[in-house]
Steps between C-alpha positions, in 0.01 A plus 500: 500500500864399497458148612248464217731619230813272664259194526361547144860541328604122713191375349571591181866406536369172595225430267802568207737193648271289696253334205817368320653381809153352636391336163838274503441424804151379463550305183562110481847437361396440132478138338706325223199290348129494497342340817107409426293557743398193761186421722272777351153466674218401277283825564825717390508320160316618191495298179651671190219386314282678670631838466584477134139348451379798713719752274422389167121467593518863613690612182266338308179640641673871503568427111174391384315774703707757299409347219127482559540880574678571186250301289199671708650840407536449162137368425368804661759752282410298172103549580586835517667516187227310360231748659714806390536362184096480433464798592684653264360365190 
C-alpha cells in the first residue's frame, strides 16, 4: 500500500512540472508574419460561399417558421376572443 502512495505522490509531482515543460517542447518556435497556406488538396477545400449561402438559408428558414407559428397562434387566440366575445352578448 506504500508503493501506491510513493508512486501516486511522483505522479502528481510530475503531472505539476511536466505539461509546462512538455508543451514548450512540443510547440513550433512561433512566426514573425503570416504564412498562407500552400498545396491544399481540392477535396480539403470548401468554398466560403457555400457555407454563408448554407447559413443564411438556414437562418432564414428558422425565421420565417417562427413567424408562421406566431401568426398561426395568434389567429387561433383572436377566434377565441371573437368566440368568447359572442358569447357574451
Amino acid at each position: 500500500m506504500m508503493r501506491f502512495y510513493r508512486a501516486f505522490l511522483i505522479m502528481l509531482a510530475l503531472s505539476a512540472v511536466a505539461p509546462g515543460a512538455m508543451a514548450s517542447a512540443m510547440q513550433p518556435p512561433p512566426q514573425s508574419e503570416f504564412l498562407p497556406v500552400e498545396d491544399i488538396p481540392p477535396g480539403e477545400q470548401i468554398p466560403a460561399f457555400t457555407m454563408v449561402g448554407a447559413a443564411y438559408g438556414f437562418v432564414w428558414v428558422v425565421l420565417l417558421g417562427y413567424v408562421w407559428s406566431i401568426a398561426s397562434r395568434l389567429q387561433e387566440v383572436e377566434s377565441e376572443i371573437t368566440a368568447l366575445e359572442s358569447r357574451g352578448k
